[in-house]
C-alpha positions as CSV (number, residue, x, y, z in Angstrom):
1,X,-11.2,10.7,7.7
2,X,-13.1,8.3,5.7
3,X,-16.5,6.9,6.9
4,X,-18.5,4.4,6.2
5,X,-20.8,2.1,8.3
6,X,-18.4,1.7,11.1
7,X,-20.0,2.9,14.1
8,X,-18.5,0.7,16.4
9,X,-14.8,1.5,15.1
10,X,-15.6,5.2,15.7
11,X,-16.6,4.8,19.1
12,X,-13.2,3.5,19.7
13,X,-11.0,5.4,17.8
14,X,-12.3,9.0,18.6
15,X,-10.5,9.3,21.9
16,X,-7.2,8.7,19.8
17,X,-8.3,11.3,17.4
18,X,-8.9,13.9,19.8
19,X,-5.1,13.2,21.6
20,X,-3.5,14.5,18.5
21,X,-6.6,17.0,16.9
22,X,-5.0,20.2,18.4
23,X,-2.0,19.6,15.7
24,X,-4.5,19.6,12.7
25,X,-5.5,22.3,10.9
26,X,-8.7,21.1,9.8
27,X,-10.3,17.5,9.7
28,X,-11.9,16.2,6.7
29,X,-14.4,14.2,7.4
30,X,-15.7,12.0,4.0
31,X,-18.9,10.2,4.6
32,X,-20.1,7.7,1.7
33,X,-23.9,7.8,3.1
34,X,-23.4,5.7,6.4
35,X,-27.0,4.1,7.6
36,X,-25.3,2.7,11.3
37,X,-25.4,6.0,12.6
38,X,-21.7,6.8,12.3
39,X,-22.1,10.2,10.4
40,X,-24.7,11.5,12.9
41,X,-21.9,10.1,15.6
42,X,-18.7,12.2,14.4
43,X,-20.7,15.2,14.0
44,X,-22.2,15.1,17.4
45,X,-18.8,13.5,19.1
46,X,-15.9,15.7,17.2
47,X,-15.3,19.1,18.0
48,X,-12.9,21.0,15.8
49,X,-13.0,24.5,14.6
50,X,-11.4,23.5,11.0
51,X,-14.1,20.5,10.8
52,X,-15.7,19.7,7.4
53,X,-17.9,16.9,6.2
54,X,-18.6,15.7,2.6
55,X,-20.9,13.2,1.8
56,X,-20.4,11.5,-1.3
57,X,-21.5,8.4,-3.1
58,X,-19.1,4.9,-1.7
59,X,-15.3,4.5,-3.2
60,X,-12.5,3.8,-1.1
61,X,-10.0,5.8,-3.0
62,X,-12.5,8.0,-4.6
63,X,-13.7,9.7,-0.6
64,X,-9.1,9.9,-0.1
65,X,-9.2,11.9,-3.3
66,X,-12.4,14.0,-2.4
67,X,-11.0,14.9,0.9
68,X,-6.9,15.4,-0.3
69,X,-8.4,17.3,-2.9
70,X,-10.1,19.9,0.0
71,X,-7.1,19.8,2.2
72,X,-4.9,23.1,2.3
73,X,-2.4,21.9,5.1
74,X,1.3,21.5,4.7
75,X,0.8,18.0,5.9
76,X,-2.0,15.2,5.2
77,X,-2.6,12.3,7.5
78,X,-5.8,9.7,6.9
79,X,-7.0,8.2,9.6
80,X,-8.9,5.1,8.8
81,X,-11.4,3.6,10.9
82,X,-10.3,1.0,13.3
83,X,-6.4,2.4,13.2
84,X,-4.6,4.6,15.6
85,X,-1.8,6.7,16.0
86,X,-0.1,9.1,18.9
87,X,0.3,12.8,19.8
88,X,3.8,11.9,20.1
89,X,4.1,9.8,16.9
90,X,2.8,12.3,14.4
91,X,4.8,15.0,15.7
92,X,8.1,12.5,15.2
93,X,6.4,12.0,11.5
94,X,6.4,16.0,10.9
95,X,10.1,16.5,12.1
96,X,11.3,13.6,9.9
97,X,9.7,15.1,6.5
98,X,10.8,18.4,8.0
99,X,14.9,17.4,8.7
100,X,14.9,14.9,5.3
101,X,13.1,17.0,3.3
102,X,10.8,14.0,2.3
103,X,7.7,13.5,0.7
104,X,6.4,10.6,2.5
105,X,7.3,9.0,5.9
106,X,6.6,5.5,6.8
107,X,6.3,3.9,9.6
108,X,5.6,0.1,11.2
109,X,2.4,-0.4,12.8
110,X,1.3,-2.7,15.5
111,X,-0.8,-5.4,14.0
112,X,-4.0,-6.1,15.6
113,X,-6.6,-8.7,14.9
114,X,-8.9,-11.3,17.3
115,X,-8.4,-8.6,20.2
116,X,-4.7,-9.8,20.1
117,X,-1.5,-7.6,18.8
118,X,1.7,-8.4,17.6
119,X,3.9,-7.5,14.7
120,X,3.3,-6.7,11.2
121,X,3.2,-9.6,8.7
122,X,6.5,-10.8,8.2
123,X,6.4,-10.3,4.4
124,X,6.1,-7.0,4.5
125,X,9.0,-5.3,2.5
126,X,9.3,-2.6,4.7
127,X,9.4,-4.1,7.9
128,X,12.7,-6.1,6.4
129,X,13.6,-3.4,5.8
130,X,13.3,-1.6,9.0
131,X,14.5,-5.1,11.1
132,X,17.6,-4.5,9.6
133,X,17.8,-0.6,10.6
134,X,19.2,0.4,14.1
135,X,16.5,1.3,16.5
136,X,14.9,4.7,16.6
137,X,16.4,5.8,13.6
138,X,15.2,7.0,9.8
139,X,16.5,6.0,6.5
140,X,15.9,8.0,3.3
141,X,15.0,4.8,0.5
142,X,17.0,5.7,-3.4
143,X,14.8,6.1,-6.1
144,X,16.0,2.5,-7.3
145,X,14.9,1.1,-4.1
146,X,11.3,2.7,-3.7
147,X,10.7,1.6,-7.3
148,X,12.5,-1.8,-7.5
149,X,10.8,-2.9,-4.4
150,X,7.1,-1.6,-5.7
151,X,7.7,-4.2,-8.5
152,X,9.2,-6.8,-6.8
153,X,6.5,-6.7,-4.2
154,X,3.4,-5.9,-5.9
155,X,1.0,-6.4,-4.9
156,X,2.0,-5.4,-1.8
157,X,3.0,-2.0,-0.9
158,X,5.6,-0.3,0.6
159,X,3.6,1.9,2.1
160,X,2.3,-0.6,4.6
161,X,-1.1,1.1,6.4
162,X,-1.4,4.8,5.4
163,X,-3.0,5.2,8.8
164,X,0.7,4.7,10.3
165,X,2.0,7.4,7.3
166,X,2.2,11.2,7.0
167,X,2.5,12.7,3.2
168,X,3.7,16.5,2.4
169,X,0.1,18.1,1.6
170,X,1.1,19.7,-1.7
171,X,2.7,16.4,-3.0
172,X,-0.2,13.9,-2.0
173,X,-3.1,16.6,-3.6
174,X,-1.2,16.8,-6.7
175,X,-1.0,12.9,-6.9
176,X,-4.5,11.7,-6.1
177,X,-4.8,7.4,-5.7
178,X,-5.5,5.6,-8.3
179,X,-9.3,4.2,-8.5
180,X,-9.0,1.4,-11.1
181,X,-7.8,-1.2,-8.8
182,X,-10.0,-2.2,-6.0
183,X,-8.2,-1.7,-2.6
184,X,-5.0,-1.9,-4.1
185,X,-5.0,1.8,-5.0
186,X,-1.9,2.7,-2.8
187,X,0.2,-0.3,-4.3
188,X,-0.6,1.5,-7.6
189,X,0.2,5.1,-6.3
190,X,3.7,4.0,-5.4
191,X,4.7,2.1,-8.4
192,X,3.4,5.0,-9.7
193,X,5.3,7.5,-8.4
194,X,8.2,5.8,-6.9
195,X,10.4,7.6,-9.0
196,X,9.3,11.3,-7.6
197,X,8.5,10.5,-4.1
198,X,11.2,10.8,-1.7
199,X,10.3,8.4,0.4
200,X,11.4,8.4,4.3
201,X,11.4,5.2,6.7
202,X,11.2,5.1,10.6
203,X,11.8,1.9,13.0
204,X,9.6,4.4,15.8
205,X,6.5,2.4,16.5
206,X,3.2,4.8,17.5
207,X,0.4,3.4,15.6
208,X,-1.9,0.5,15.1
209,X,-3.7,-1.3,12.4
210,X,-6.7,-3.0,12.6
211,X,-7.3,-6.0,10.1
212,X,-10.3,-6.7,8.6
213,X,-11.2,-10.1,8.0
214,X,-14.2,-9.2,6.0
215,X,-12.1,-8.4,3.0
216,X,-13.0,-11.7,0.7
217,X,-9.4,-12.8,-0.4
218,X,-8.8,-13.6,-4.1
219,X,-8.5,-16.8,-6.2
220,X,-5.4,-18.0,-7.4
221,X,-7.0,-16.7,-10.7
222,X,-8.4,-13.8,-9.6
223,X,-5.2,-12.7,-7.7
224,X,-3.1,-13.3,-11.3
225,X,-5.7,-11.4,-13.7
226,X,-5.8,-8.2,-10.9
227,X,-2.0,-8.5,-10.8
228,X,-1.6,-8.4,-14.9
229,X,-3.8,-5.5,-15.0
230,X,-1.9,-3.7,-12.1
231,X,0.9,-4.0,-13.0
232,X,0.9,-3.9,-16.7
233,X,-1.5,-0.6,-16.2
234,X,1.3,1.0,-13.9
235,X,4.8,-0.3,-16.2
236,X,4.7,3.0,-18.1
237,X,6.2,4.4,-14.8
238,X,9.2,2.9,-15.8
239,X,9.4,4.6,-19.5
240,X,10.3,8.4,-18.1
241,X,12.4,6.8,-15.2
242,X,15.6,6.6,-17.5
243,X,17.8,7.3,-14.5
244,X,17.0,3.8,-13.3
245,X,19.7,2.5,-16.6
246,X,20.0,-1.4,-16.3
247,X,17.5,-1.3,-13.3
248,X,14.8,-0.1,-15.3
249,X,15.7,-3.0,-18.1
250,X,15.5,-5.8,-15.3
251,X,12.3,-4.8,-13.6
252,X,10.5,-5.1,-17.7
253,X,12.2,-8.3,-18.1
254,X,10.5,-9.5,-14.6
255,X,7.2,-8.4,-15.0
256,X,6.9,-9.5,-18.3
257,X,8.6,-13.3,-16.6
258,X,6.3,-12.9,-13.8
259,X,3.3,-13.1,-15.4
260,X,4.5,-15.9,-18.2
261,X,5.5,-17.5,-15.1
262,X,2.0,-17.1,-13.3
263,X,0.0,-17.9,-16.5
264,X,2.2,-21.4,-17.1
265,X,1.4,-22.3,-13.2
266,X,-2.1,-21.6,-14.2
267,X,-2.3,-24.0,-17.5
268,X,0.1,-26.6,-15.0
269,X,-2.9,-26.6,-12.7
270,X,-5.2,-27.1,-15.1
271,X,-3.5,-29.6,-17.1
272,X,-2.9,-31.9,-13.7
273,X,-6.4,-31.8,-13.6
274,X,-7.2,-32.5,-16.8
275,X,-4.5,-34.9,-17.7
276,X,-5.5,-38.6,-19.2
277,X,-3.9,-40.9,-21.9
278,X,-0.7,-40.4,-23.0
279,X,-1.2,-37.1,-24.8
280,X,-2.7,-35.8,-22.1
281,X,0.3,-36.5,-20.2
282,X,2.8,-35.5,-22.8
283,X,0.8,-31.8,-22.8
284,X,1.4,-31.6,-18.8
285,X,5.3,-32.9,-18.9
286,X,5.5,-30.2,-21.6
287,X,3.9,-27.1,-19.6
288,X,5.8,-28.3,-16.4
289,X,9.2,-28.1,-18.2
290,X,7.9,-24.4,-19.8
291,X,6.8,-23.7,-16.5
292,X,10.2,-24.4,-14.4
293,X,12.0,-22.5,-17.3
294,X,10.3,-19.4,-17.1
295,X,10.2,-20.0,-13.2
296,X,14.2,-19.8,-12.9
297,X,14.4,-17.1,-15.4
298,X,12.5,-14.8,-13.2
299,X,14.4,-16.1,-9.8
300,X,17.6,-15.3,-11.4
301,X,16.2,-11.8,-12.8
302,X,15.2,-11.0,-9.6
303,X,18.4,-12.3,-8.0
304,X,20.0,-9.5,-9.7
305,X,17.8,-6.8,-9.3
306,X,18.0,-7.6,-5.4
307,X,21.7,-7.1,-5.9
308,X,21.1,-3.9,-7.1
309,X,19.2,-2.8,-4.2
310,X,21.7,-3.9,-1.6
């Protein structure tokens, strides 16, 4: 349970936390140094007899890995602050990694923002994916899929809200989150490891997620240069996944067309901007025609790996 200066999000999710405590273990609790009085708040408020508290220094993924790291259960939840889940809803999550014999279980939150709920975004891979399941029933993802969906999707993850998940213990400890990438750490993790993990979907909803409009979202800029280094940093998953064959040879051909294709957007921007005289327009004709070639190369790349997938 990561903490850090969320009082208020506490308050309300510790009666959700103490409907499904009797099936843990032991709690983690990670505290980066909270001054709102939320540390002094679980420690007075949670009662458990396998309760433990660290207190470290802030970092999102840093505090998962610290706690993973001290778990010794057969299973690892996180609960986040602001998100729920049910007694009833972990306990399907354990029988599913149980009867599949997966490493990691996902399911669909509820969505909640403004003190209004509904549905998860719409462009959420795994919610297409589940929309298209029957209800109440699991599907175990191929390797091909969990990893040619990772790619196609970055940087969003199929792993949706990790508050909504359940891992096997000895697989997450042994595969701590990356740190390197902001709060994109578990879109990392499962490029990372999409290969290994076998990875189990649910259409069962029993859990919420609370967004946070705090989070500052990034430039057209900003969002290209942290997708370059993701997912440049995380392609070498693809070198030992030889099973993959042509699969792995179409997901290097559309990263390396995605970001061509993003950097040639990026210059077209710029040169509408910048564009006077007749050089100056000659220049932007020019990186529009670049950009609309490397545009349908990459549509027809990933045309085919979504074939693949089917």
């Amino acid at each position: 349970m990561p903490v850090y200066n969320c009082l208020e999000l506490i308050k309300s999710g510790l009666p959700h936390v103490r409907r499904w405590q009797d099936l843990a273990d032991e709690i983690i609790v990670v505290d980066s140094f909270s001054s709102d009085g939320s540390f002094e708040y679980i420690v007075e408020n949670l009662q458990h007899p396998g309760l433990r508290v660290i207190r470290r220094p802030r970092g999102l993924y840093e505090s998962w890995n610290e706690g993973i790291a001290t778990t010794s259960g057969k299973y690892v939840y996180i609960s986040t602050a602001g998100d729920t889940i049910t007694r009833d809803q972990l306990l399907h999550l354990i029988e599913i990694l149980e009867s599949h014999a997966a490493d990691a279980i996902v399911s669909q939150p509820v969505f909640i923002s403004d003190s209004q709920e509904h549905r998860w975004i719409e462009g959420w891979r795994t919610a297409r994916l589940l929309a298209a399941m029957p209800p109440d029933s699991v599907r175990m993802l191929s390797k091909e899929e969990s990893c040619g969906y990772s790619f196609l999707d970055c940087p969003g993850s199929l792993l949706g809200s990790l508050a909504s998940d359940l891992f096997r213990g000895d697989f997450l400890r042994a595969r701590p989150f990356p740190t390197e990438y902001g709060r994109f750490g578990d879109t990392a993790w499962i490029i990372r490891h999409a290969t290994q993990c076998r990875l189990a979907i649910t259409t069962r909803i029993g859990s919420s997620f609370f967004h946070h409009f705090s989070e500052k979202p990034l430039t057209p800029e900003g969002h290209f240069r942290f997708y370059r280094r993701l997912i440049l940093g995380e392609r070498h998953s693809l070198s030992g996944a030889k099973e993959l064959g042509a699969l792995r040879r179409l997901l290097r051909t559309y990263v390396i067309l995605k970001i061509r294709c993003r950097l040639l957007w990026l210059a077209k921007k710029n040169r509408r901007a910048e564009r006077t005289g007749l050089n100056g327009l000659v220049r932007a004709a020019g990186t529009g025609a670049a950009y609309l070639a490397v545009r349908i190369a990459q549509e027809m790349t990933e045309a085919r790996i979504r074939r693949r997938l089917r």
